[in-house]
PDB file of N, CA, C and O in Angstrom:
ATOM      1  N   UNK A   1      32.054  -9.940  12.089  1.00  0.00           N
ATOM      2  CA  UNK A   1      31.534 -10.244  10.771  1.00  0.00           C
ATOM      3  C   UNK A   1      30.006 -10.353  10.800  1.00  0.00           C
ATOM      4  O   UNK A   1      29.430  -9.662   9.960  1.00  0.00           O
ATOM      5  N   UNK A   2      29.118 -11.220  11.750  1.00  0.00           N
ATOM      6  CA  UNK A   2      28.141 -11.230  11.363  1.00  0.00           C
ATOM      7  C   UNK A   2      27.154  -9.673  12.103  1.00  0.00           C
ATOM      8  O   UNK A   2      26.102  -9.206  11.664  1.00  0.00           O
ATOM      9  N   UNK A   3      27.827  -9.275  13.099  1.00  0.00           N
ATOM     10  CA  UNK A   3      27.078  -7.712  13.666  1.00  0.00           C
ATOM     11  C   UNK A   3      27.070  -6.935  12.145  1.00  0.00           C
ATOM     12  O   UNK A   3      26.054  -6.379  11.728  1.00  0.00           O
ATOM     13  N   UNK A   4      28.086  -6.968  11.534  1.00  0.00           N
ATOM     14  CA  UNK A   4      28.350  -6.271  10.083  1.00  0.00           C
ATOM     15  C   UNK A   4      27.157  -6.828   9.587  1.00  0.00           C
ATOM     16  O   UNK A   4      26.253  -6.125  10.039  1.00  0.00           O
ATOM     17  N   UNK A   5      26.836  -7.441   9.113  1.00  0.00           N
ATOM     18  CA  UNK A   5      25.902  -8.295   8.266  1.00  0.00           C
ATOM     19  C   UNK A   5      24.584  -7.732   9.299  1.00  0.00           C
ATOM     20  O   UNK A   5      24.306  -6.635   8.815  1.00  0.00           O
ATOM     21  N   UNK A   6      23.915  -7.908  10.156  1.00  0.00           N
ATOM     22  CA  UNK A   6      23.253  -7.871  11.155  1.00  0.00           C
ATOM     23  C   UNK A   6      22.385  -6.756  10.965  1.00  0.00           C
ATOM     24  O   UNK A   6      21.154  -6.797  10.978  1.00  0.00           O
ATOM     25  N   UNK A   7      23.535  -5.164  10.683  1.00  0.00           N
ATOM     26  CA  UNK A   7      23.777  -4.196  10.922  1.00  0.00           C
ATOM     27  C   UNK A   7      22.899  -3.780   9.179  1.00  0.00           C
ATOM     28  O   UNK A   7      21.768  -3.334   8.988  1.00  0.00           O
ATOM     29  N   UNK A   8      23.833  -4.105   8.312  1.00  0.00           N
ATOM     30  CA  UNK A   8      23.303  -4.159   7.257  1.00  0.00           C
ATOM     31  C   UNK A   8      21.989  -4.631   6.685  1.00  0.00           C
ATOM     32  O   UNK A   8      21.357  -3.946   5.880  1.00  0.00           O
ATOM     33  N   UNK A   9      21.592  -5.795   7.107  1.00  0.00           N
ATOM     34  CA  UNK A   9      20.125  -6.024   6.976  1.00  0.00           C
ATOM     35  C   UNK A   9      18.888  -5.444   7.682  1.00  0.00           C
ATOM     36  O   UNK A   9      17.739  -5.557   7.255  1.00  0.00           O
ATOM     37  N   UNK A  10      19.304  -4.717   8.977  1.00  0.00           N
ATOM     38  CA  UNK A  10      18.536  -3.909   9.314  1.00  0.00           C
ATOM     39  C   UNK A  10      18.111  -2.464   8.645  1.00  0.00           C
ATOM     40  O   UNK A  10      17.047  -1.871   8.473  1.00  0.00           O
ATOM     41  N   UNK A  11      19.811  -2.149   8.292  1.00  0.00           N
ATOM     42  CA  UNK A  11      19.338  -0.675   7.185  1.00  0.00           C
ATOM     43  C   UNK A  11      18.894  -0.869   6.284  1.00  0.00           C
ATOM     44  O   UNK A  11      18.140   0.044   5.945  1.00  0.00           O
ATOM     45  N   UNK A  12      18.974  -1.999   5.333  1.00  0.00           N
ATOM     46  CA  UNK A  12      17.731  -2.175   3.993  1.00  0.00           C
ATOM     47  C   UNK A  12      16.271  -2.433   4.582  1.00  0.00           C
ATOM     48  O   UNK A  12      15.266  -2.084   3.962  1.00  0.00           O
ATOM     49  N   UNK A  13      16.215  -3.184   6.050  1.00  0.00           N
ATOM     50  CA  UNK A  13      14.731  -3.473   6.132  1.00  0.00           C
ATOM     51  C   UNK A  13      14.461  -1.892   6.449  1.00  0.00           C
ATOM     52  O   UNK A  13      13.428  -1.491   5.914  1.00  0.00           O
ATOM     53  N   UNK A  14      15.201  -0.867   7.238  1.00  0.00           N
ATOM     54  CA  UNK A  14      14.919   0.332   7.734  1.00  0.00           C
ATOM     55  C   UNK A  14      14.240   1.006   6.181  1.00  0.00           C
ATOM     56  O   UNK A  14      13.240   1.720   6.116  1.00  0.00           O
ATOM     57  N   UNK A  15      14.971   0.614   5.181  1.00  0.00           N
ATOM     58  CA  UNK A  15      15.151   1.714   4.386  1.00  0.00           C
ATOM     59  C   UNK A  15      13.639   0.960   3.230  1.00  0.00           C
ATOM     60  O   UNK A  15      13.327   1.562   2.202  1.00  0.00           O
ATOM     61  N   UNK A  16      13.100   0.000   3.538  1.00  0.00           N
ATOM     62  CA  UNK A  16      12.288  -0.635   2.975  1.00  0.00           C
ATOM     63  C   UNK A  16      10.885  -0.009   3.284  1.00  0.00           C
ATOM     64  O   UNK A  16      10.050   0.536   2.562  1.00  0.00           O
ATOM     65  N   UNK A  17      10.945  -0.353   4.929  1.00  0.00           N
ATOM     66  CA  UNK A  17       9.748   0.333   5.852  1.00  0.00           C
ATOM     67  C   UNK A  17       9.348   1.892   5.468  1.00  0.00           C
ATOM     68  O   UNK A  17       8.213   2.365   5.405  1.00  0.00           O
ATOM     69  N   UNK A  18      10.811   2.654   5.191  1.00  0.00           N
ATOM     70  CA  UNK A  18      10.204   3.784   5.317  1.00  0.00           C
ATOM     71  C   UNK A  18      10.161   3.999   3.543  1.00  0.00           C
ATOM     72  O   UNK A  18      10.184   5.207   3.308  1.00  0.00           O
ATOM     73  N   UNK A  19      10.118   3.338   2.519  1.00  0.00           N
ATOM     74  CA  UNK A  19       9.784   3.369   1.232  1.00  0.00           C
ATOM     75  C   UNK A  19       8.498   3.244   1.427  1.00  0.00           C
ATOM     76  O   UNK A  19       7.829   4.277   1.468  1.00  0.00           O
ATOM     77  N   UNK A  20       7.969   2.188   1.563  1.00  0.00           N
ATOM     78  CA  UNK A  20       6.729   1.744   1.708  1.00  0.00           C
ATOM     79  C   UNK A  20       6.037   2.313   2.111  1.00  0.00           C
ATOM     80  O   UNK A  20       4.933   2.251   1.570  1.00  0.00           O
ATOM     81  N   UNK A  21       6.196   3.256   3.331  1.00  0.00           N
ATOM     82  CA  UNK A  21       5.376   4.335   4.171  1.00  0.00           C
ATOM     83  C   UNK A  21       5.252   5.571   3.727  1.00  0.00           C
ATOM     84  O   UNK A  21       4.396   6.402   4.029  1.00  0.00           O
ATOM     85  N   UNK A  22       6.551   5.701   2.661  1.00  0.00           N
ATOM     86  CA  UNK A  22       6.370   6.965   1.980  1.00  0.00           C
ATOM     87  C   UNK A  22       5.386   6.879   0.651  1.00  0.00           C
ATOM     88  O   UNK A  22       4.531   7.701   0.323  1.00  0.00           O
ATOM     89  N   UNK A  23       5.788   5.518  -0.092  1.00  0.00           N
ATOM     90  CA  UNK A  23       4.512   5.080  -0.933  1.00  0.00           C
ATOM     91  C   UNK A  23       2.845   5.341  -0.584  1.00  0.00           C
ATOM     92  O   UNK A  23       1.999   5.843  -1.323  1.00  0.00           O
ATOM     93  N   UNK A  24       2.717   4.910   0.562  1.00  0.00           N
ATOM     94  CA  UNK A  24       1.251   4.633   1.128  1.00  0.00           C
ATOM     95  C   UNK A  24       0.975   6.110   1.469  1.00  0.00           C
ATOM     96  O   UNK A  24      -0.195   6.294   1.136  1.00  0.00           O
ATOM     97  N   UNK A  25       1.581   7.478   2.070  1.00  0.00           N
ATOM     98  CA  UNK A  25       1.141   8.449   2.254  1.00  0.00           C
ATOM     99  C   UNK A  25       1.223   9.162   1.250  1.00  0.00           C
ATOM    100  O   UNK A  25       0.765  10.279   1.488  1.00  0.00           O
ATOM    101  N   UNK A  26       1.703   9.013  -0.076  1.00  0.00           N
ATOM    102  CA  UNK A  26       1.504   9.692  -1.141  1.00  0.00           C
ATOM    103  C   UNK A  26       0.281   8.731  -2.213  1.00  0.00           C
ATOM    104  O   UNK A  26      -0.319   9.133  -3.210  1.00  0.00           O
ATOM    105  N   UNK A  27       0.241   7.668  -1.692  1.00  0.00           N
ATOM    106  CA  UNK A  27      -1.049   7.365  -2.578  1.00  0.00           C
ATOM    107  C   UNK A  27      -2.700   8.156  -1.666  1.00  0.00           C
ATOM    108  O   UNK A  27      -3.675   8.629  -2.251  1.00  0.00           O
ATOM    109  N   UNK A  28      -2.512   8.057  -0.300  1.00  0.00           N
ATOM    110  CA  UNK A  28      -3.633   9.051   0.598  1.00  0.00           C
ATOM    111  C   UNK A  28      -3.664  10.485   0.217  1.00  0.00           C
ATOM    112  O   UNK A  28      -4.712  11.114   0.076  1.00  0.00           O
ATOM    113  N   UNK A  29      -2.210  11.089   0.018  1.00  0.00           N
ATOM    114  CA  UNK A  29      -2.652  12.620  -0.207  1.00  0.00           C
ATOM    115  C   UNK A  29      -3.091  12.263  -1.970  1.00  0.00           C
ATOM    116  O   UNK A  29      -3.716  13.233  -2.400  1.00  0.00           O
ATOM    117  N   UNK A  30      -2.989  11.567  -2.657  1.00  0.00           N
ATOM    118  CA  UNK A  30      -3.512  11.487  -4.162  1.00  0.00           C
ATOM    119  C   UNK A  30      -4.824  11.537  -3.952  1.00  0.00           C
ATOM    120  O   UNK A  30      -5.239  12.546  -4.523  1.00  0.00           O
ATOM    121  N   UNK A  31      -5.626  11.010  -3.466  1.00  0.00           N
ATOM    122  CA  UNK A  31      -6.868  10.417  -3.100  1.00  0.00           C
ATOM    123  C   UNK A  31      -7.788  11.207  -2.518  1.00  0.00           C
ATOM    124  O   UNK A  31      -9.009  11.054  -2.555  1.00  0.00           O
ATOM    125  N   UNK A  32      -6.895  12.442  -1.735  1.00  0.00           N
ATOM    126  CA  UNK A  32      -7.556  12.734  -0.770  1.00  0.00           C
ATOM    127  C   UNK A  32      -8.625  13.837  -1.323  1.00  0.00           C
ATOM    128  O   UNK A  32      -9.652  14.177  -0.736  1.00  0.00           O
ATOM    129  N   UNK A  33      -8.106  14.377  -2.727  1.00  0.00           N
ATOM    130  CA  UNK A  33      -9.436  15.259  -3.620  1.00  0.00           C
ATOM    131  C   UNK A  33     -10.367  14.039  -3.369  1.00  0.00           C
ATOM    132  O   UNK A  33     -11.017  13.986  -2.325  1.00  0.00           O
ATOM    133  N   UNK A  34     -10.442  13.073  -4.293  1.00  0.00           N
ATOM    134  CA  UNK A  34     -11.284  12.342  -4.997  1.00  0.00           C
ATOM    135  C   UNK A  34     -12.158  11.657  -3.698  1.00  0.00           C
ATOM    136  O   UNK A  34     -13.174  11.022  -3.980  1.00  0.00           O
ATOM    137  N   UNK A  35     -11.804  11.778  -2.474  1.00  0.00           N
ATOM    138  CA  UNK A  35     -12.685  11.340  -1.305  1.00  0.00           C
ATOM    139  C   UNK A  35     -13.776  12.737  -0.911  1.00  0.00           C
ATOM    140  O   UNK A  35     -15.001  12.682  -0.810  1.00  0.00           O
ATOM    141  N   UNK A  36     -13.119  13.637  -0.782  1.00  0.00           N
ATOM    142  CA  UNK A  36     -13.659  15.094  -0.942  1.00  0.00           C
ATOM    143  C   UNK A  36     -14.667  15.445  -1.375  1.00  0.00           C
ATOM    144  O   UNK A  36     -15.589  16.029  -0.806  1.00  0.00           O
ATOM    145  N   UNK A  37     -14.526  14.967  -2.878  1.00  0.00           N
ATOM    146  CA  UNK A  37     -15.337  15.486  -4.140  1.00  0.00           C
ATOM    147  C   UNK A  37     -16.797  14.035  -3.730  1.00  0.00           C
ATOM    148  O   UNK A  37     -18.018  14.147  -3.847  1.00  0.00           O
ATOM    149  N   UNK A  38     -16.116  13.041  -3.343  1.00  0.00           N
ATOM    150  CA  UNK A  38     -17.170  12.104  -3.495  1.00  0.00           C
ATOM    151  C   UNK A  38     -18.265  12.176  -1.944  1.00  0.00           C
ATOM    152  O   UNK A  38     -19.318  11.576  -1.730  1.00  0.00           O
ATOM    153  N   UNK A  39     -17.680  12.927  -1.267  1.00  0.00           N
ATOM    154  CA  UNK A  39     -18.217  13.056   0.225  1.00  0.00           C
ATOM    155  C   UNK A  39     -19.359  14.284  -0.153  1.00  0.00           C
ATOM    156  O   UNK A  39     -20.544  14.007   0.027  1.00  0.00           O
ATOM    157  N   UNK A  40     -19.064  15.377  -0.577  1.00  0.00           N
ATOM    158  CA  UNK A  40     -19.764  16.285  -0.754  1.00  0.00           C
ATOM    159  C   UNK A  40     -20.649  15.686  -1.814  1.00  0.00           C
ATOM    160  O   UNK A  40     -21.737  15.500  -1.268  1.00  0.00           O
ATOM    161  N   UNK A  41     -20.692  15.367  -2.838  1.00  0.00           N
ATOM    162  CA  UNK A  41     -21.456  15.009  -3.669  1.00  0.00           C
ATOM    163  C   UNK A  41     -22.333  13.696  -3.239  1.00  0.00           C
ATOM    164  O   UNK A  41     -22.798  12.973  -4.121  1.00  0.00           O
ATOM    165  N   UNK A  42     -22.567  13.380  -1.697  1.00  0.00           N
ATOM    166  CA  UNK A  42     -23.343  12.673  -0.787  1.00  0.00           C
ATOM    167  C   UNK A  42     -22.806  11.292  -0.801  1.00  0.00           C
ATOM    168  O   UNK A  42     -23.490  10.538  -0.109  1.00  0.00           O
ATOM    169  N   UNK A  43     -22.178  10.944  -1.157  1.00  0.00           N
ATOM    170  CA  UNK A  43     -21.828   9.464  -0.877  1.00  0.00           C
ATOM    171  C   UNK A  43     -22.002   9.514   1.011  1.00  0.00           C
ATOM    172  O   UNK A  43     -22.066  10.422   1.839  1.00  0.00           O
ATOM    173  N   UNK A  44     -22.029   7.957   1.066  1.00  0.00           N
ATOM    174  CA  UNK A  44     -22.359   7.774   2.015  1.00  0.00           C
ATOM    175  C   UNK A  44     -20.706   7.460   2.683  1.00  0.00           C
ATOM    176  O   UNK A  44     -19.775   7.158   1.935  1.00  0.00           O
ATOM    177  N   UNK A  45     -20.558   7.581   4.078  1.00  0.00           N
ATOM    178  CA  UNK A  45     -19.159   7.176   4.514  1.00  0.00           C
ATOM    179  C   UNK A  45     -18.769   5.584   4.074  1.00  0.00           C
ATOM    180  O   UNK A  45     -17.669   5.209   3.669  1.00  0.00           O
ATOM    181  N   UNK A  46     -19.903   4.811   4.256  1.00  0.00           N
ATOM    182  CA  UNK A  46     -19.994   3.202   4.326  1.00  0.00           C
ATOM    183  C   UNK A  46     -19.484   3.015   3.063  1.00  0.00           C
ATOM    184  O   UNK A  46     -18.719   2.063   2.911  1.00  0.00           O
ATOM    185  N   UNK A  47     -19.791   3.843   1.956  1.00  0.00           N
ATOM    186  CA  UNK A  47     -19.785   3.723   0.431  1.00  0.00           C
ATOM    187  C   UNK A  47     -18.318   3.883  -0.181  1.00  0.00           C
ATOM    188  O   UNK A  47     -17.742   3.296  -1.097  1.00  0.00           O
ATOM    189  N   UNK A  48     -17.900   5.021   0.778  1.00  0.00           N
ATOM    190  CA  UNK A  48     -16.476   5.335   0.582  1.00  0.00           C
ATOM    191  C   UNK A  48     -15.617   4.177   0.744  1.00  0.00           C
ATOM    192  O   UNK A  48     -14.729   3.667   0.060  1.00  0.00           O
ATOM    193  N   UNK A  49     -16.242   3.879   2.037  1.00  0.00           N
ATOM    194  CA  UNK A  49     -15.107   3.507   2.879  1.00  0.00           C
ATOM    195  C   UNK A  49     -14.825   1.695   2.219  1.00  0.00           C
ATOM    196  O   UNK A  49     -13.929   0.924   2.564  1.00  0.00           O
ATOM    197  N   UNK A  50     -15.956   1.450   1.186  1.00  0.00           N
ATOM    198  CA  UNK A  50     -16.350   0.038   0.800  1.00  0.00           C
ATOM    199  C   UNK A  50     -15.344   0.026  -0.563  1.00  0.00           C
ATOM    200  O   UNK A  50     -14.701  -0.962  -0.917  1.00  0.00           O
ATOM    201  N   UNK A  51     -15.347   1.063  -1.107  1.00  0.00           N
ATOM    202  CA  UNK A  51     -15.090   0.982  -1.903  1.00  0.00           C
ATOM    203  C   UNK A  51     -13.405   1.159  -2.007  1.00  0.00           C
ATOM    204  O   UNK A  51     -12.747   0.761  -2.968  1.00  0.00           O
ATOM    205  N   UNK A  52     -12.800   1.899  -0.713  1.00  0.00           N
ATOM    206  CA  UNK A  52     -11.205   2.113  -0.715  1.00  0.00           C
ATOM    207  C   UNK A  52     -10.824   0.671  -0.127  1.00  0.00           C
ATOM    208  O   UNK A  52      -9.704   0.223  -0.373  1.00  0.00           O
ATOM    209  N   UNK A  53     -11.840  -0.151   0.737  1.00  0.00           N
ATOM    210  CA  UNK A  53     -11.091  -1.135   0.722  1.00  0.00           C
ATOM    211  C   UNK A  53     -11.237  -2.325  -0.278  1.00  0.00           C
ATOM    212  O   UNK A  53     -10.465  -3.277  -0.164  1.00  0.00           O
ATOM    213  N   UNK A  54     -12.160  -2.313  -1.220  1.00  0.00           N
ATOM    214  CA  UNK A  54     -12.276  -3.534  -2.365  1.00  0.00           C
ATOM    215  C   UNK A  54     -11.087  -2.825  -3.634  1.00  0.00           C
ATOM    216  O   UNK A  54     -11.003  -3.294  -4.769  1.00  0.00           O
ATOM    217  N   UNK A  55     -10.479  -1.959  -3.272  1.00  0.00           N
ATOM    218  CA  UNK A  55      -9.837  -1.230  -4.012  1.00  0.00           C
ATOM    219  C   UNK A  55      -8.358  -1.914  -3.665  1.00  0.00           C
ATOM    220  O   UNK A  55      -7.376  -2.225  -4.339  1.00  0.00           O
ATOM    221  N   UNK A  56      -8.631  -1.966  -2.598  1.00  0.00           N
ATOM    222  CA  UNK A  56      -7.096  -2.152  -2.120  1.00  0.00           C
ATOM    223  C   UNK A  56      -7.038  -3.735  -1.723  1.00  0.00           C
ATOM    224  O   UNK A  56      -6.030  -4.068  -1.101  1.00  0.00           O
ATOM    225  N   UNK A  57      -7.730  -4.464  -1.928  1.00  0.00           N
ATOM    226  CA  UNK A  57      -8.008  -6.240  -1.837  1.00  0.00           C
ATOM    227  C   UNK A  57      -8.015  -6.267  -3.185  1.00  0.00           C
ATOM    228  O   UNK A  57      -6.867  -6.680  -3.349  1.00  0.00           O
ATOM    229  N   UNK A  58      -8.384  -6.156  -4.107  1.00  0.00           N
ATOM    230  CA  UNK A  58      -8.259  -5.991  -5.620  1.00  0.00           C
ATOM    231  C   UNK A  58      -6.713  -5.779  -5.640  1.00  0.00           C
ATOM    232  O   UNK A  58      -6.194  -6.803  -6.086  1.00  0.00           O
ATOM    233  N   UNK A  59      -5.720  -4.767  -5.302  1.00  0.00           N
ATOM    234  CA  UNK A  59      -4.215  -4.482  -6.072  1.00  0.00           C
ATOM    235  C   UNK A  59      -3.828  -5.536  -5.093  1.00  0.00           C
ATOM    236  O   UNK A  59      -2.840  -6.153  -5.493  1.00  0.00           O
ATOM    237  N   UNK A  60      -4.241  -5.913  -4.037  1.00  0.00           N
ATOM    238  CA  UNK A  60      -3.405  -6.892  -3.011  1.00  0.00           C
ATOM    239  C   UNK A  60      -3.486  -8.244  -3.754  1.00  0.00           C
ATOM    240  O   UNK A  60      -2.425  -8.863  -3.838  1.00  0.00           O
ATOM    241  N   UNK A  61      -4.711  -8.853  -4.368  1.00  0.00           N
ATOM    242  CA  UNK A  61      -4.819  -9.834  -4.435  1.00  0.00           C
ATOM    243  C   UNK A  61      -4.122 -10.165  -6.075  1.00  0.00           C
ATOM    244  O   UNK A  61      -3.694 -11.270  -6.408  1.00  0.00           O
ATOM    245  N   UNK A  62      -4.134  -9.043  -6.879  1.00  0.00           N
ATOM    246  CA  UNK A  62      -3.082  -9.251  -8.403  1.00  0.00           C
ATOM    247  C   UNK A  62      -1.888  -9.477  -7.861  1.00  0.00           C
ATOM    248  O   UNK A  62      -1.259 -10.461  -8.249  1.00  0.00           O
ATOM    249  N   UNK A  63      -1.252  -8.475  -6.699  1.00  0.00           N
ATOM    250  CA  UNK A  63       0.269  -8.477  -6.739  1.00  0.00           C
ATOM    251  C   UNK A  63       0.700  -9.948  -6.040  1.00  0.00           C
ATOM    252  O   UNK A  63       1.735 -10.605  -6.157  1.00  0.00           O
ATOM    253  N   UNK A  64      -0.415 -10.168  -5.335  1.00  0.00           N
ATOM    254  CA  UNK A  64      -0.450 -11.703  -4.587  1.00  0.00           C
ATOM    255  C   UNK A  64      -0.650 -12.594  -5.804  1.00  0.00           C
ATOM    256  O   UNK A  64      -0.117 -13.702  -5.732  1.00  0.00           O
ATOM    257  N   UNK A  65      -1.239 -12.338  -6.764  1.00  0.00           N
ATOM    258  CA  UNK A  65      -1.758 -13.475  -8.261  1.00  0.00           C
ATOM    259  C   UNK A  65      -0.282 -13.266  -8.806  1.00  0.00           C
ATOM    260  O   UNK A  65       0.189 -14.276  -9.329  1.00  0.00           O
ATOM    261  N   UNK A  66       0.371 -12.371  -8.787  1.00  0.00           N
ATOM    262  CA  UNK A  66       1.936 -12.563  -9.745  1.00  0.00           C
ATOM    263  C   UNK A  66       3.039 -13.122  -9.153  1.00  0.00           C
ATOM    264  O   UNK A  66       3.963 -13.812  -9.584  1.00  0.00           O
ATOM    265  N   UNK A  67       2.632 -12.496  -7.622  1.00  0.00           N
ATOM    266  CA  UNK A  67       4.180 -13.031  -6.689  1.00  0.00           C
ATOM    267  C   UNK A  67       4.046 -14.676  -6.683  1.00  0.00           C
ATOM    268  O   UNK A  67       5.071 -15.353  -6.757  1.00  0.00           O
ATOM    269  N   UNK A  68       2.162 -15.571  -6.551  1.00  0.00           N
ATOM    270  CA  UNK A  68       2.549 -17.181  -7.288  1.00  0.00           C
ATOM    271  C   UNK A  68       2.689 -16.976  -8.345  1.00  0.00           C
ATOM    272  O   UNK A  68       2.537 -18.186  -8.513  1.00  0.00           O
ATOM    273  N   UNK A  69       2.876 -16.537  -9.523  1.00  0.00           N
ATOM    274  CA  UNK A  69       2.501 -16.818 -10.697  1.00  0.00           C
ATOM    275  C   UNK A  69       4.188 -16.684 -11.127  1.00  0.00           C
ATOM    276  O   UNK A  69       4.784 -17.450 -11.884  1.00  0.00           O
ATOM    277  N   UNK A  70       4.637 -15.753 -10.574  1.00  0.00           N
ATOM    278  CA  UNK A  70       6.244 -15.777 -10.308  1.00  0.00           C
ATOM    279  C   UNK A  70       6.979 -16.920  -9.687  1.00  0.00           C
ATOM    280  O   UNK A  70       7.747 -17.658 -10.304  1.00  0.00           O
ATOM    281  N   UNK A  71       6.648 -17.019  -8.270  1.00  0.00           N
ATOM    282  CA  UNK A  71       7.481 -18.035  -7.816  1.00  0.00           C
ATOM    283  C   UNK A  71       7.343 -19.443  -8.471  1.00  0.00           C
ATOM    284  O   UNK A  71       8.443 -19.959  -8.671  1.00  0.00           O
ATOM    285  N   UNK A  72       6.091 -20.326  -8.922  1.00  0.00           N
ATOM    286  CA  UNK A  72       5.871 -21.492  -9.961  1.00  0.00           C
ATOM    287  C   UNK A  72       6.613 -21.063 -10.910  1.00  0.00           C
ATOM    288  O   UNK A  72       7.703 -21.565 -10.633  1.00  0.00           O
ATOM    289  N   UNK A  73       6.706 -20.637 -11.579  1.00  0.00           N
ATOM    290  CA  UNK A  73       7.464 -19.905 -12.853  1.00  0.00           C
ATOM    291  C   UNK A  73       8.951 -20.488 -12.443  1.00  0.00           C
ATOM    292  O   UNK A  73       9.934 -20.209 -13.129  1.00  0.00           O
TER     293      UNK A  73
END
């Protein structure tokens, strides 16, 4: 009974991991013009690279502002 169970929570975490991973490499190939276009048109790497991560601390820190704003709730 519990290998069953065991067994099962591993294939949703399996099947979670590779959602998530499929999420994250289709938001990179989205992106990957708009890094392109902004590289050639001289941005600096530092500039890029500042800006994909305040990009991504920004959606981290809303989905983090709802998941409390949820659980108090």
């Amino acid at each position: 009974m519990i290998v069953t169970l065991f067994l099962a929570v591993t294939l949703v975490l399996l099947l979670a991991c590779a959602n998530v991973g499929n999420l994250l490499l289709a938001r990179a190939a989205a992106r990957r013009h708009e890094i392109a276009v902004r590289l050639s048109l001289g941005g600096s790497r530092f500039r890029l690279v500042r800006q994909l991560l305040v990009g991504e601390h920004v959606a981290g820190a809303a989905v983090g502002g709802l998941v409390v704003w949820q659980w108090r709730w």
